[in-house]
C-alpha positions in Angstrom: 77.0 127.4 57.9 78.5 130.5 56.8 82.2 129.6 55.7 83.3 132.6 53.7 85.9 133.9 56.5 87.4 130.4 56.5 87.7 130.5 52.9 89.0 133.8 52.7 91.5 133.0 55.6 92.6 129.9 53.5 93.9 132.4 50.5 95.2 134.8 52.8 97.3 131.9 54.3 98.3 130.9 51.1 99.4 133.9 49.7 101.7 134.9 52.9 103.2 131.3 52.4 104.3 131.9 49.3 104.8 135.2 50.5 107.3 133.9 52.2 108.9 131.3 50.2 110.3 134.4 47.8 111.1 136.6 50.4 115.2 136.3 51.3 115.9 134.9 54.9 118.2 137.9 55.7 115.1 140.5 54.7 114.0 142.1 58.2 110.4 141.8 57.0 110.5 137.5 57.3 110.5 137.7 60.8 107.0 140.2 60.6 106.0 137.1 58.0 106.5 134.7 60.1 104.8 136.2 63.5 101.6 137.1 61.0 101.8 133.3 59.8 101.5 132.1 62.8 98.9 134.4 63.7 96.5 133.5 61.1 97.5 129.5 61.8 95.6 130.4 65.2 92.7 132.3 63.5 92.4 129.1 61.2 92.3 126.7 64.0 89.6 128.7 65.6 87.3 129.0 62.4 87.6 125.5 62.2 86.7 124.5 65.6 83.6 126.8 65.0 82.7 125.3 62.1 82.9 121.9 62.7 81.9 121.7 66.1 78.6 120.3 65.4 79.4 118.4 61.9 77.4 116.5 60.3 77.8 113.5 57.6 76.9 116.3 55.2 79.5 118.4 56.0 82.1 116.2 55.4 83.1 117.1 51.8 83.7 120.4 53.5 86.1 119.0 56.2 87.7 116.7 54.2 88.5 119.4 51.8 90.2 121.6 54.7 92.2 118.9 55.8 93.7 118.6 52.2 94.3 122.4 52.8 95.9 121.8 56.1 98.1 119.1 54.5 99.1 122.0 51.7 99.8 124.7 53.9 101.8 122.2 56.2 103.7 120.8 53.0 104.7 124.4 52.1 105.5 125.6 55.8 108.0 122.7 56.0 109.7 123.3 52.8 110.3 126.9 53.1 111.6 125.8 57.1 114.1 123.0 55.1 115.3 125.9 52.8 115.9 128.4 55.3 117.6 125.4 57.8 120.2 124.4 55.0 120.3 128.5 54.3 121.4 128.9 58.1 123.8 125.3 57.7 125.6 127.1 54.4 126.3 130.2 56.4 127.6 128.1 59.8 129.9 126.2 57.3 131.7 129.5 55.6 131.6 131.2 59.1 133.9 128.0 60.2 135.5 127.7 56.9 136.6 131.8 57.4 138.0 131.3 60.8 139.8 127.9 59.2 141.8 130.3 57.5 142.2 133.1 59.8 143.8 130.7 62.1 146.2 129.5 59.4 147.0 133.0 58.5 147.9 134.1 61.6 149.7 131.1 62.2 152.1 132.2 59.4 
């Protein structure tokens, strides 16, 4: 079994992810990111459906190694989401804190 697309895939996937972790939230290209992530997520998932259709015992230092990948990719998928969710919680709070104190200014 020929796995050379799934492997180059894998480092494709990993380079947009952290890709993505340096790129800012308010950059216009994340969104481009994000749509291409989930893109190759899908290509992934078909790869390995292909691949591992018909395993064998013998393929399964192959498998389990692609499931540690999917764990790593998963791992860094949920901590750039947790970063860009207290990002978005940060700028709710000083949107409410600014309007706080336009209300008590105009109060005046």
């Amino acid at each position: 079994m020929d796995l050379t697309p799934l492997h180059q895939l894998n480092d494709e996937l990993d380079a947009l992810l952290d890709k993505l972790n340096l790129v800012p939230a308010e950059d216009e290209s994340t969104d481009e990111l994000v749509l291409y992530l989930q893109e190759l997520v899908g290509k992934r998932q078909s790869l390995l459906v292909n691949a591992f259709e018909n395993a064998t015992a013998a393929d399964a230092v192959e498998l389990k190694k692609q499931i540690t990948l999917s764990q790593s990719f998963e791992a860094k998928a949920n901590m750039i989401k947790a970063h860009r969710q207290s990002l978005l919680h940060a700028g709710r709070k000083s949107k409410r804190q600014l309007n706080m104190y336009k209300t008590i200014d105009s109060n005046r």
